[in-house]
N, C-alpha and C positions, 0 to 999 in steps of 0.2 A: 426139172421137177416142177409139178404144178403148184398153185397158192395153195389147192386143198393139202397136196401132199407135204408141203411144208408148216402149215399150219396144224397138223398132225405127225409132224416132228417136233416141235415144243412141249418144254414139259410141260405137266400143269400148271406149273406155277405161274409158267410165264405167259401161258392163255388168259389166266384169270389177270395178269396183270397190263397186257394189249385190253381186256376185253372190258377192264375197269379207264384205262384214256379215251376208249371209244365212249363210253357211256359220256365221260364227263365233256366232250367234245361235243357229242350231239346235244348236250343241254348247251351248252355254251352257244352253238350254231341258234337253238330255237330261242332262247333268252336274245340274241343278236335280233331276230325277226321280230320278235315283239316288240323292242322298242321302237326298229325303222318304221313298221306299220302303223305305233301310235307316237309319235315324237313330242305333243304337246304337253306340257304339266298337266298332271290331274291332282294336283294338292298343292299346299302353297299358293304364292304369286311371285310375279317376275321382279325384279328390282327395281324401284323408279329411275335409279341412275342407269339403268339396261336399255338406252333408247334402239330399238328394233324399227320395223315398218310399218305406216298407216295405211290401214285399207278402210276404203270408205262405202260404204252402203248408201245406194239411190233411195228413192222415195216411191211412192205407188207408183207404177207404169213403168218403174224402171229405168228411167231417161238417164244415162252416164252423164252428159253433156253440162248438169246443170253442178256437178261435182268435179268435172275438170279442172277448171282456174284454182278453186281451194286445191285440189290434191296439187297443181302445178307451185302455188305459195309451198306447200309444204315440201317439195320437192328443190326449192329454190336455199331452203335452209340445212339442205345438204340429207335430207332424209329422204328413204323413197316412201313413196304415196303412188299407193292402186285400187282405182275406182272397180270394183265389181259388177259383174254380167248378173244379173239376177236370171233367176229360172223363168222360161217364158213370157211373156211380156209385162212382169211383174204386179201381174195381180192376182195370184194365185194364191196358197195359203203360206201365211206369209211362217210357220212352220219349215215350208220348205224353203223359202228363203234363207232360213237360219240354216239351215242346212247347205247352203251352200259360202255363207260364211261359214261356218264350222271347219269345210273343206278347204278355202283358202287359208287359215290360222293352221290347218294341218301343215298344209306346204312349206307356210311360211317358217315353221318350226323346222321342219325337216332340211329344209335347206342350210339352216344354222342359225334363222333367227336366237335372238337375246330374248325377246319380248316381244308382244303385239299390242299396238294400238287401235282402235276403232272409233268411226266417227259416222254416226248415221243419222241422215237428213229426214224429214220427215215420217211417214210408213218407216225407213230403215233404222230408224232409233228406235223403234218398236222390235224388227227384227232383233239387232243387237241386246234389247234385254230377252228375249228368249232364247237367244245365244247362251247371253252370261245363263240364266235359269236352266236351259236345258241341255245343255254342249256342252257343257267344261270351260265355257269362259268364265264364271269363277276365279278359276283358277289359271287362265291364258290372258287374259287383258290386263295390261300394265295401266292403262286407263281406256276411259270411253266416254265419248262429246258425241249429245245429239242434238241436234238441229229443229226446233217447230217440231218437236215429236208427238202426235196424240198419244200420251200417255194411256188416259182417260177416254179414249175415242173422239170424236168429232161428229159434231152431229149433222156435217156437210154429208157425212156416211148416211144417215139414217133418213136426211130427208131425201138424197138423191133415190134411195131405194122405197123410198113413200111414190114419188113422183112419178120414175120410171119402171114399174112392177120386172126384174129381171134384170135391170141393167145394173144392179151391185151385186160384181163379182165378191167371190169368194172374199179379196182380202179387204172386200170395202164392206164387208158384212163382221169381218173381225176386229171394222176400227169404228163400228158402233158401238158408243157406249153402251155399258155394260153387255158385251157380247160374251160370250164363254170363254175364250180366250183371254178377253182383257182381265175378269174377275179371277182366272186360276193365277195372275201372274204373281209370285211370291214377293216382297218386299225384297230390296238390294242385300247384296251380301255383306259386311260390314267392313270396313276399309276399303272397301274399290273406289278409287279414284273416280269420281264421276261429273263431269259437268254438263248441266242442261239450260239449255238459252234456246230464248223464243221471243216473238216478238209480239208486242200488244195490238200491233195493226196485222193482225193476222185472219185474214178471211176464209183461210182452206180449215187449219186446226179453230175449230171453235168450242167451247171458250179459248182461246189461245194458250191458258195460263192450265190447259189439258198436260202441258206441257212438264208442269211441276212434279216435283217427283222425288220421294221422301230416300236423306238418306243421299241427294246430291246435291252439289254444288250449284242452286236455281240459279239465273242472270236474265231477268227482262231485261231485252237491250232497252228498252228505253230507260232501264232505273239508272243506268249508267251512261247512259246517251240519249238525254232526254230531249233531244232535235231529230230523232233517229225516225225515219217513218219508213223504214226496210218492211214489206210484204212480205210473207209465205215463201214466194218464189227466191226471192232476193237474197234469203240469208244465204246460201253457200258464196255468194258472191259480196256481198257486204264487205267494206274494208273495216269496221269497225267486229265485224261478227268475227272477218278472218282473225286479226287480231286478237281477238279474245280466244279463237282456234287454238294460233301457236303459241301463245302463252300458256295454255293448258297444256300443249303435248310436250311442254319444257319438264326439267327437273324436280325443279321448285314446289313446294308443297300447291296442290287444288286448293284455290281459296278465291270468293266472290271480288271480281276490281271495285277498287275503290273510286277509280275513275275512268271518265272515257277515251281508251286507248286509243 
């Protein structure tokens, strides 16, 4: 006997009652699909005691290299830390950028992440708040530490692009102050854990203190290590900046040191 023909042996009752488990089977299947395809919180936040994985965001140009050692500290305290491929040779808009954190905090969820951290060095502290503003890190970041971020832009942007008519890409046109970008960015979300440290001897971010940023946790390292003459380049590698790193990505409530770590 075929399935038609058996299925035409049932009385009605018992089609309408096969054909009410298929229904609730197929929602069950497409309800299944939709969370795998979006696995990250989109309300809420993670729990500070949920320590999950750091990923760290490069700076203009994209260089990993200058984020290895910190991702390596942090990786040394028994966490993992992975430094991000930005899109193309990281001067593009930096939009897409966030877009492609967006995608590794996808993964990171899907795999069974707790929570996500973020930590972004220059240009990628910029990313990371258009993450949080425009991606759902809101609601995905357990905290977030940037590094020398121009906030505010830099006006190494704006004179490089005086200087050399053409030679400020895309994402050094968006970290001039007041560029369209910088001015749409909303204010932080309120509780996000957030720490920003910068340094006073900073020659790339200018004014240095572009860096501030209403709403988080400020730290000139020099207010707190007033011997400290770390460069621009130097903070992923600083031991005093590390420090102040993993004491951030700890448990323990965000709050300004009181001394130099």
């Amino acid at each position: 006997m075929s399935v038609l023909d058996r299925w035409r042996a049932l009385s009605l009752r018992r089609r309408l009652v096969f054909a009410g488990v298929a229904v609730v089977l197929v929602a069950a299947v497409g309800t299944g699909l939709a969370v795998s395809e979006d696995p990250a919180p989109q309300s809420g936040r993670p729990g500070q005691d949920a320590l999950g994985p750091v990923l760290l965001v490069p700076g203009y140009g994209g260089s990993r290299d200058a984020l290895e050692r910190l991702a390596a500290a942090i990786r040394d305290t028994g966490r993992q830390a992975d430094v991000l491929t930005l899109a193309g040779d990281g001067t593009g808009d930096l939009r897409q950028q966030a877009g492609v954190l967006a995608d590794a905090v996808q993964r990171a969820y899907a795999q069974g992440a707790p929570s996500v951290d973020v930590i972004g060095y220059s240009a990628g502290g910029v990313v990371a708040r258009l993450w949080v503003a425009d991606r759902g890190g809101e609601h995905q970041a357990r905290r977030v530490v940037t590094l020398g971020a121009p906030m505010h832009g830099t006006t190494v942007a704006s004179a490089g692009g005086a200087l050399v008519p053409g030679a400020c890409p895309v994402a050094c046109q968006q970290l001039t102050p007041g560029s369209a970008l910088l001015r749409q960015l909303p204010p932080l979300p309120p509780g996000l854990p957030w720490l920003s440290v910068w340094t006073q001897d900073d020659q790339t971010v200018v004014p240095p203190d572009s860096a501030r940023l209403e709403g988080a946790v400020n730290v000139p390292l020099q207010q707190v290590c007033p011997g400290n003459h770390a460069a621009h380049g130097d903070l992923p590698t600083d031991p005093a900046t590390t420090a102040l790193v993993l004491r951030a990505l700890g448990t323990a409530p965000l709050a300004a040191p009181a001394s130099c770590p």
